[in-house]
C-alpha positions in Angstrom: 16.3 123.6 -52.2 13.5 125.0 -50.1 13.0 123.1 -46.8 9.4 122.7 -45.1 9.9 121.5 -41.2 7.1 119.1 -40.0 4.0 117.3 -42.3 1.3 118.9 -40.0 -1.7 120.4 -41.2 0.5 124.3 -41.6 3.6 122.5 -43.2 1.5 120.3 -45.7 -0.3 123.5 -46.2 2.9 126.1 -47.7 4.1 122.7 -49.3 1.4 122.3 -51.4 1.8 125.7 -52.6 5.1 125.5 -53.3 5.3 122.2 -55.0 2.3 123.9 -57.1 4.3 126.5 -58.6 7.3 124.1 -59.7 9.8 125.0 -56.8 12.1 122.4 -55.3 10.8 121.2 -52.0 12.4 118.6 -49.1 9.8 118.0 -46.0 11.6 117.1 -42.9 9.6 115.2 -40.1 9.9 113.0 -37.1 7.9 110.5 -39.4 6.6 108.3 -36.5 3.6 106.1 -38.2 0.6 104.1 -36.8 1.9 100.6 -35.2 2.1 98.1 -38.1 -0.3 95.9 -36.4 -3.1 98.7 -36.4 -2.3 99.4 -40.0 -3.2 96.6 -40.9 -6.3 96.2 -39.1 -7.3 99.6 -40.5 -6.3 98.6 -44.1 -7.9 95.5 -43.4 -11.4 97.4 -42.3 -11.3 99.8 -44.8 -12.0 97.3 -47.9 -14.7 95.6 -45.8 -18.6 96.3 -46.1 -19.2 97.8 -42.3 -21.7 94.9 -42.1 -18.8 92.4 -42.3 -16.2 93.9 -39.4 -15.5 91.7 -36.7 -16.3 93.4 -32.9 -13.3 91.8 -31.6 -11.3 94.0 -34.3 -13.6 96.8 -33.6 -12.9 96.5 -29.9 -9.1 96.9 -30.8 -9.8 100.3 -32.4 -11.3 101.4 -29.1 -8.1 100.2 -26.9 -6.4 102.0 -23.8 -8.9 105.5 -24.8 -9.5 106.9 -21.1 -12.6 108.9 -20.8 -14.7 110.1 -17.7 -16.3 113.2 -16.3 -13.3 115.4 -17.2 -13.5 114.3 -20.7 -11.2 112.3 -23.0 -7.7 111.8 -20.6 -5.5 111.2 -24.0 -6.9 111.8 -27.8 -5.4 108.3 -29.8 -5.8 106.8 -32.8 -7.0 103.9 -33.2 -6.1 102.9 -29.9 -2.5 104.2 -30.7 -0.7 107.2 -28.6 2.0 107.4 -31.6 1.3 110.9 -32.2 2.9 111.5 -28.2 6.2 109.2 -28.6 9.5 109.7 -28.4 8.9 113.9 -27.5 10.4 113.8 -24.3 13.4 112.3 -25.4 14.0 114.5 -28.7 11.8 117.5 -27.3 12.8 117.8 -23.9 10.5 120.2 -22.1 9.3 120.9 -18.4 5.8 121.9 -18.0 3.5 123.3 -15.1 -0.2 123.8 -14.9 -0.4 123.2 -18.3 -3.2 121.4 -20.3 -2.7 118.9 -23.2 -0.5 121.1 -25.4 2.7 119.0 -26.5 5.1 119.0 -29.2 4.3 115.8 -32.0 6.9 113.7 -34.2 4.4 112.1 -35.7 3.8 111.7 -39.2 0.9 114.1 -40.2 1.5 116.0 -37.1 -1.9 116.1 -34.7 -3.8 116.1 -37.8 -4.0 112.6 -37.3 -6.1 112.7 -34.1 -7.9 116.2 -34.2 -11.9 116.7 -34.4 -12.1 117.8 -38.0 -13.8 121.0 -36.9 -13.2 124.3 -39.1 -14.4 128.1 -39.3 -12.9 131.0 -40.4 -12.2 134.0 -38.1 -14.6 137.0 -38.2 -13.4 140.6 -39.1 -13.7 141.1 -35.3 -11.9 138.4 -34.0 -8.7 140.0 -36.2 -8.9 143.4 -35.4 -5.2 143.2 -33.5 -3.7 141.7 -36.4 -2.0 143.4 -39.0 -3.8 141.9 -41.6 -7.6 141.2 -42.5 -9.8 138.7 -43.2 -9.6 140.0 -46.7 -6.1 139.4 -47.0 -6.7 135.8 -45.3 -10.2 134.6 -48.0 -8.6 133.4 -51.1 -6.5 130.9 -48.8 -9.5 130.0 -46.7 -11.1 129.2 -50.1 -7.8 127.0 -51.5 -7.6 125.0 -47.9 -11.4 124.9 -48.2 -10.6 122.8 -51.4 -8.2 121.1 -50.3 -10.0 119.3 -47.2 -13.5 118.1 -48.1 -15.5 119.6 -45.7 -19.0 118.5 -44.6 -21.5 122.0 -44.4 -24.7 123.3 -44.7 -26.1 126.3 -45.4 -27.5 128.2 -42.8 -27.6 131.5 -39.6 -23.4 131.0 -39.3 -23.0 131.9 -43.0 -23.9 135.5 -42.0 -21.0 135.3 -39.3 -18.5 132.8 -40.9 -18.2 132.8 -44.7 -18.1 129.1 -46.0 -15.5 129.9 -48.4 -16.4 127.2 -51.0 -19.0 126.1 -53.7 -19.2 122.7 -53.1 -19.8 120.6 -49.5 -21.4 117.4 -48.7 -23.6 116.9 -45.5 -23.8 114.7 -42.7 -27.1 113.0 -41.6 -27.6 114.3 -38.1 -28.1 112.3 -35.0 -31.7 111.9 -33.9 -30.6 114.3 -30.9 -29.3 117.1 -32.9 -32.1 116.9 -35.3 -34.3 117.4 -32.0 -32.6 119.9 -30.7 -32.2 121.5 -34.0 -36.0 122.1 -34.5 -36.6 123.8 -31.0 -33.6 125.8 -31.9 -35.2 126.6 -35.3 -38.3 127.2 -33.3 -36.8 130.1 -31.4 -33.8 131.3 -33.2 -35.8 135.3 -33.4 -35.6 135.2 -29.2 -32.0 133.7 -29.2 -30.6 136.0 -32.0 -31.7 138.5 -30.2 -29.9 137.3 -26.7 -26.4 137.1 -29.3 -26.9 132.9 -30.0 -26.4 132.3 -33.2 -25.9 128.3 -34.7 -25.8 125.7 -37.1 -24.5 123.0 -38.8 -20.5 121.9 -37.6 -18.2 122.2 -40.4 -16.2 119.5 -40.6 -13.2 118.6 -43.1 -13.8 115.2 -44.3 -14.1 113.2 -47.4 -17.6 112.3 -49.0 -16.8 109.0 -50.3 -14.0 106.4 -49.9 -12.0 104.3 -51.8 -13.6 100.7 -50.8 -11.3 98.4 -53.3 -13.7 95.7 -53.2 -15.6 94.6 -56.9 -18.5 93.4 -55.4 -20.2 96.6 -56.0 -18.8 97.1 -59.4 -17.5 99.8 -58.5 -14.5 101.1 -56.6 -16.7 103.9 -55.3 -17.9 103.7 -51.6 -20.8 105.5 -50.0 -18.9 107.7 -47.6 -19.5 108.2 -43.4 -21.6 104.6 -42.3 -22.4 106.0 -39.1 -20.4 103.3 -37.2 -20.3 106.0 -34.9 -16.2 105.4 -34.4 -15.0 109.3 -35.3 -13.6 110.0 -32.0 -11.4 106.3 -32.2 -10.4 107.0 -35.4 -12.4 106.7 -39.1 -11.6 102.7 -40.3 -12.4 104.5 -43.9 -10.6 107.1 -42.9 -12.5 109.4 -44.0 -11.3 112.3 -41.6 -9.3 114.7 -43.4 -5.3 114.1 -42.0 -2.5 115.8 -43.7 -1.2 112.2 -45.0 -3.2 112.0 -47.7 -2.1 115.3 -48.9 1.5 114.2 -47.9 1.1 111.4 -49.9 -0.3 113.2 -52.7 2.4 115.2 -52.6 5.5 112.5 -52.8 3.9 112.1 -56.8 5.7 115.6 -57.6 8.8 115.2 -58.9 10.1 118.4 -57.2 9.2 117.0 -53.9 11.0 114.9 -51.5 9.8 113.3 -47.6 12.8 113.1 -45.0 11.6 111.2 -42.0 13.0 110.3 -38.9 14.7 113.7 -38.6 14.2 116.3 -36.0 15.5 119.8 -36.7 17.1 121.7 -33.5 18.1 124.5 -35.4 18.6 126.8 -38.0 21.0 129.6 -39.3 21.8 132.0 -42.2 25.1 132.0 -44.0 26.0 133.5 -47.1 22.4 133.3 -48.7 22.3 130.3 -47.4 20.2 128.4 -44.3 21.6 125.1 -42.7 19.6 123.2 -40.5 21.3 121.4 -37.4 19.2 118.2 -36.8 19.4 114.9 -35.5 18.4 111.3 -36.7 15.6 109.7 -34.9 17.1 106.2 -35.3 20.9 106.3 -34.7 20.6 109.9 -33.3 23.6 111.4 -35.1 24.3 114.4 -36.4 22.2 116.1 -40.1 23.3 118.8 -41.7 21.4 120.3 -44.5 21.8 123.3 -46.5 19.4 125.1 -48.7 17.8 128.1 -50.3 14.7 128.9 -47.6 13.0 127.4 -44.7 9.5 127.0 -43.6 9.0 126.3 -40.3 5.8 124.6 -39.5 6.8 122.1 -36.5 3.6 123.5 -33.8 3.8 126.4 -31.6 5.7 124.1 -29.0 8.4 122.9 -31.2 9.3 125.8 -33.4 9.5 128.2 -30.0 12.3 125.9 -29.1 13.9 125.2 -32.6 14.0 129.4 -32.9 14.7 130.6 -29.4 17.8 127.9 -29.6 18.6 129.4 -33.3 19.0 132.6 -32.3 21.0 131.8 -28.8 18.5 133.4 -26.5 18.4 131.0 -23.2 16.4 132.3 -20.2 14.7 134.6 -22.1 10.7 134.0 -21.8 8.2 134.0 -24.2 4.6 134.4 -23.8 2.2 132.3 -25.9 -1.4 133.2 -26.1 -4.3 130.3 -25.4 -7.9 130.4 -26.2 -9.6 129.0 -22.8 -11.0 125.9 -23.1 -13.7 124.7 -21.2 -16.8 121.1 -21.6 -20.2 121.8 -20.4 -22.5 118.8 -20.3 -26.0 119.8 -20.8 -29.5 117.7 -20.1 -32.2 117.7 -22.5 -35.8 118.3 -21.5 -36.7 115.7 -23.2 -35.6 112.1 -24.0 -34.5 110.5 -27.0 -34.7 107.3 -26.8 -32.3 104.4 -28.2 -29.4 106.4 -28.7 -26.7 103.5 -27.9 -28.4 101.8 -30.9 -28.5 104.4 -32.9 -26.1 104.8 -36.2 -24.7 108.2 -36.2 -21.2 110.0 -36.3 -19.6 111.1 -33.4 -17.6 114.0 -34.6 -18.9 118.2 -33.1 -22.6 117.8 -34.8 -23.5 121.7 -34.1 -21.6 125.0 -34.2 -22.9 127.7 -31.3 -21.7 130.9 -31.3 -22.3 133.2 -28.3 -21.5 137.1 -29.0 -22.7 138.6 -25.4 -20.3 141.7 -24.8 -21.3 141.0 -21.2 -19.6 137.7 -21.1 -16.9 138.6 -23.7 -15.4 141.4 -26.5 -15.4 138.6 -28.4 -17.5 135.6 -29.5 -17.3 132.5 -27.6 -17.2 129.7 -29.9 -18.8 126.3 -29.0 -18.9 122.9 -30.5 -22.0 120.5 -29.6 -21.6 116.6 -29.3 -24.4 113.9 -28.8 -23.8 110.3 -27.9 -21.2 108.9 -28.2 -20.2 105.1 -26.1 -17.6 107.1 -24.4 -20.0 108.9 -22.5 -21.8 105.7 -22.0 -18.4 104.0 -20.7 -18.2 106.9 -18.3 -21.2 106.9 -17.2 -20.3 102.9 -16.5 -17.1 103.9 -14.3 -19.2 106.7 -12.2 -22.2 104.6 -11.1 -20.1 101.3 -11.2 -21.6 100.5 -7.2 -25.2 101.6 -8.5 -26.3 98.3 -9.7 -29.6 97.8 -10.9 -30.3 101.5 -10.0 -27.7 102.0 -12.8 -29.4 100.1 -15.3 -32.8 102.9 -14.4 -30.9 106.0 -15.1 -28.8 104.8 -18.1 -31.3 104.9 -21.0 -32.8 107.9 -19.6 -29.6 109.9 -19.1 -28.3 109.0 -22.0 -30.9 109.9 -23.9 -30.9 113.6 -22.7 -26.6 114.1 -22.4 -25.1 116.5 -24.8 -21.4 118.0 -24.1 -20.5 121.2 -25.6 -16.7 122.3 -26.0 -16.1 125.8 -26.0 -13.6 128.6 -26.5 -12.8 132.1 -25.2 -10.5 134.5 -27.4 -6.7 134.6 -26.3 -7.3 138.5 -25.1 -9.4 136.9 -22.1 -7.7 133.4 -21.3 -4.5 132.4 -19.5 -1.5 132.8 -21.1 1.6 130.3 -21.3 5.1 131.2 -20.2 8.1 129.6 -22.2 11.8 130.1 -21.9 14.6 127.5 -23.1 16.9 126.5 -20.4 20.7 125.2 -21.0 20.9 121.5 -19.1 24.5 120.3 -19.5 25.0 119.7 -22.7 21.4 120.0 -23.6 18.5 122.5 -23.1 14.9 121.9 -21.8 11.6 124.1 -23.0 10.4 125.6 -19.6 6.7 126.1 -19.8 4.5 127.4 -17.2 0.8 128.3 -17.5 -0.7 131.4 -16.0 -4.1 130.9 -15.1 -6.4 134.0 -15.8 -9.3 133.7 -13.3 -11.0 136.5 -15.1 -11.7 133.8 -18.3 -13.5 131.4 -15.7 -15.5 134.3 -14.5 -16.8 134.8 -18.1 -17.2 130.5 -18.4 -19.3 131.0 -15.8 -21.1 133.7 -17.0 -21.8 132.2 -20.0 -23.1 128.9 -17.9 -25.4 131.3 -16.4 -26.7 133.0 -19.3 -27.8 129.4 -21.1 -29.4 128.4 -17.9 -31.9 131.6 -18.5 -32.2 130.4 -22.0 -33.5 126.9 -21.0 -36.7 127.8 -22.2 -35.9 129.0 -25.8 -33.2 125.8 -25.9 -34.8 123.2 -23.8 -31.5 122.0 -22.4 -30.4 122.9 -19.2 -26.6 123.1 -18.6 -25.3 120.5 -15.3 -23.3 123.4 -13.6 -21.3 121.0 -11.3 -19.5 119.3 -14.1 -18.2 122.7 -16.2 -15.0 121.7 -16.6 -12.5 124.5 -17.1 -9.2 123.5 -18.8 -5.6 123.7 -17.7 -3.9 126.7 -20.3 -3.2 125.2 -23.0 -6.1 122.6 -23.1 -7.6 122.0 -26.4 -4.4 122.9 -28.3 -5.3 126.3 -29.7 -2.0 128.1 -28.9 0.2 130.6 -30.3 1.7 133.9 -31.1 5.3 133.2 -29.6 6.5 135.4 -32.6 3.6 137.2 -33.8 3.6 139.2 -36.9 3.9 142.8 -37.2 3.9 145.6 -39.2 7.0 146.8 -37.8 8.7 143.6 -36.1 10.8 144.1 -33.0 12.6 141.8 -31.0 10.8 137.9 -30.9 8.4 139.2 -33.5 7.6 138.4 -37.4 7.1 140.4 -40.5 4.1 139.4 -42.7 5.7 136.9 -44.2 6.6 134.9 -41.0 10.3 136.0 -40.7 11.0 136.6 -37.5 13.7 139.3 -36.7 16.8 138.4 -37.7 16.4 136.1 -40.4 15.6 136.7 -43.7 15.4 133.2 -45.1 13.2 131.4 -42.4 9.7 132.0 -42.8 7.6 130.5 -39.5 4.3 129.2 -41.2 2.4 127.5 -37.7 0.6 129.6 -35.4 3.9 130.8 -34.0 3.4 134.1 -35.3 -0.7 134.6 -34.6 -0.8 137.9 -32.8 -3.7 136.3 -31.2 -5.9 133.4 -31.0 -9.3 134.0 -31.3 -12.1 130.9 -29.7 -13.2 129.7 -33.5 -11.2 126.5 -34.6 -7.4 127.4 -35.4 -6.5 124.6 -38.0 -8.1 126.7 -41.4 -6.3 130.1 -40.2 -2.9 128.4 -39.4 -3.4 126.4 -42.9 -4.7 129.7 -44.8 -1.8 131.9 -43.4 0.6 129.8 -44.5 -0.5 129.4 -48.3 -0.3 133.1 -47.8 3.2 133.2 -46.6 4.2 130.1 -49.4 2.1 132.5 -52.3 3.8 136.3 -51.1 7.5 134.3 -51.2 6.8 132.0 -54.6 5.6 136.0 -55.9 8.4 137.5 -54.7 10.8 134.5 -56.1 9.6 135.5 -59.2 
């Protein structure tokens, strides 16, 4: 039996490959699932014409979501936080200066709340690995496949590859589509200052399964433009490992064990066992088997290894692409934008390649309304009164948010070392702050505010917001690979020294994380790992 820890996006991923080639596979996971009440609702939603939902039920969706000038506080799902639960308690960790980077026992790992966004990595954002985006292409291509991914063709093909034949596309919001055209108007000047952009890539369905006849047909048009992405899809359309999970549980070499959380593993005679515990009673498991992939997040696995292999108080450095939000004001207006029917999700991909603000590209994602701004905007000018009700429209009408990120070689770094606590341990993990990446955020602020005339958006300089380390989730390299794997490092196959059986899968073992979107590399490298060992099972 071959045992995949944890149903997130790089554990569904080397599954899948596995279970494809005929090979016995168990998938442990903390298994905690949406509140029964909300899966209703959203089953309830999702075989409803849009025209028909209720805005009471609606208003549900959008419960306890926190949101102001520092951005989302807390990313739910439909006005759930079960993705955070019970990790204190079965996770135990202390943190300091660290950003929104936590272990998950849910089910579908953080799949289930991300932003959809993909791209590869470049030839240059690899060059410290020790392997290329060559070796990496065919996977990109299978997870490419796999998601259903919204794309167009355009400038970032000659940067980023789209690794597929076949995409659907998005209607874009009337502010992208503005923007878009003075963009198109100028892209020879902004090439030619290292701006390149286009179209977000986004991994979600084209169509859903609506269940209703009334149509004749079981077949939905897909995205309504409820403009609900960022509370959660009530068609969920959004790509989440689930539906690959559930896929999955029709193999009859494949088997789901939730409500288990895995502390730690060791080899015997040919053999690994896993030590775990039982999220409901919380007594002892003990399984045995031929092979382990460890997929549990960056977080999680650090722990479930460094507590493997004995090593307390030894520390660990985890690499972190800086995160930072720029709002930016339009020149121009448009108008109506809280009426408008759109989707909410990263409309527009900017890449920024200046080697005088970094080595590497900085990688960008470009949002337009959304009523979270507008509820925002509501709590900041709440004593404004009718002066409030001026501004709004206006204001509104211009507001984009862009969320970027730096390459690990030029953000702040994460500290983590386990720590024995009675009977117990506890995941130490401290963020060192790299002033040096704020110093190139700020740059880059700079640089856009000299291309206000190519752009026509101006960026508001007093709200950059600069994450915590950590922020924005793209972490890892705990146990990075290596050609020639010392201490606390992996081979190419995710093995970290010591083990031969345990193959770490999750970005664990990136040597570094470069600023584009880490969810397709994490998922491509570990088909790679799953394909070399089914190949070398034979």
């Amino acid at each position: 039996m071959i045992y995949v820890i944890g149903s997130g996006p790089t554990g569904i991923a080397s599954a899948q490959v596995l279970v494809k080639s005929g090979l016995p596979v168990t998938l442990i996971d903390g298994g905690i699932d949406l509140d029964q009440d909300r899966r209703a609702l959203v089953d309830k939603l999702k075989h409803q014409d849009w025209k028909d939902w209720d805005p009471p039920e609606i208003e549900k969706l959008k419960e306890n979501f926190l949101s102001d000038r520092q951005g989302v506080q807390l990313k739910l799902l439909y006005g759930s936080d079960f993705p955070y639960r019970e990790v204190d308690s079965f996770l135990p960790r202390r943190s300091t200066r660290l950003g929104h980077v936590s272990p998950t026992l849910a089910r579908g790992g953080f799949s289930t709340v991300w932003g959809a966004a993909i791209l590869p990595y470049s030839a240059k954002d690899i060059e410290d690995w020790p392997l290329s985006v060559k070796d990496l292409a065919p996977w990109y291509r299978s997870v490419v496949s796999m998601l259903g991914v919204s794309a167009r063709r355009d400038d970032l093909e000659e940067l980023f590859p789209l690794y597929g034949d076949s995409f659907h596309t998005l209607q874009p919001s009337r502010q992208t589509t503005e923007l878009l055209r003075d963009l198109e108007q100028h892209r020879s000047a902004l090439r030619e200052h290292n701006l390149h952009f286009g179209s977000a890539r986004l991994a979600l369905r084209a169509d859903h399964s609506n269940g209703t006849q009334a149509s004749g047909s079981a077949k939905s048009p897909g995205c309504v433009y409820c403009g609900l992405c960022l509370y959660g899809c009530p068609y969920e359309l959004i790509y989440s490992t689930t539906q690959t999970l559930q896929e999955l549980k029709a193999q009859p070499c494949f088997k789901y064990i939730s409500n288990v959380v895995v502390r730690r593993i060791e080899e015997k005679n040919g053999h690994v066992n896993l030590i775990a515990r039982s999220r409901t009673d919380r007594s002892d498991v003990t399984l045995s088997g031929s092979a382990v992939f460890l997929a549990a997040g960056v977080l999680s696995s650090t722990q479930i290894l460094l507590r493997s292999l004995g090593a307390y108080n030894r520390e660990l450095k985890l690499k972190a692409s800086e995160y930072f939000m720029l709002p930016f004001l339009r020149y121009r207006q448009t108008p109506n934008v809280v009426q408008e029917r759109l989707y909410t999700l990263a409309q527009l991909f900017l890449e920024y390649a200046d080697p005088k603000i970094s080595p590497n590209t900085v990688h960008m994602q470009l949002y337009t309304f959304s009523d979270l701004y507008q509820r925002a905007f509501n709590r900041t000018f709440r004593l404004a009164g009718p002066l409030k009700r001026l501004i709004e429209s206006s204001f509104l009408g211009r507001l984009l948010v862009v969320q970027g990120y730096l390459h690990s070689n030029q953000s702040s770094t994460i500290r983590v070392s386990l720590e024995q606590k009675g009977d117990d341990d506890v995941l130490a993990v401290e963020g060192d702050v790299n002033k040096e990446a704020s110093k190139a955020i700020r740059r880059l602020t700079a640089s856009f505010f000299k291309l206000r005339k190519l752009t026509r958006m101006i960026p508001i300089r007093p709200l950059l917001q600069i994450g915590l380390p950590g922020e924005g989730r793209h972490v890892g390299g705990s146990f990075p690979m290596s050609l020639h794997p010392g201490d606390f490092q992996s081979d190419l196959l995710g093995r970290p020294t010591g083990f031969r059986r345990v193959h770490v899968v999750d970005s664990s073992v990136f040597p570094s994380v470069p600023a584009p979107t880490i969810t397709l590399t994490a998922m491509a490298n570990a088909q790679r790992i799953a394909h070399a060992f089914v190949e070398a099972a034979g």
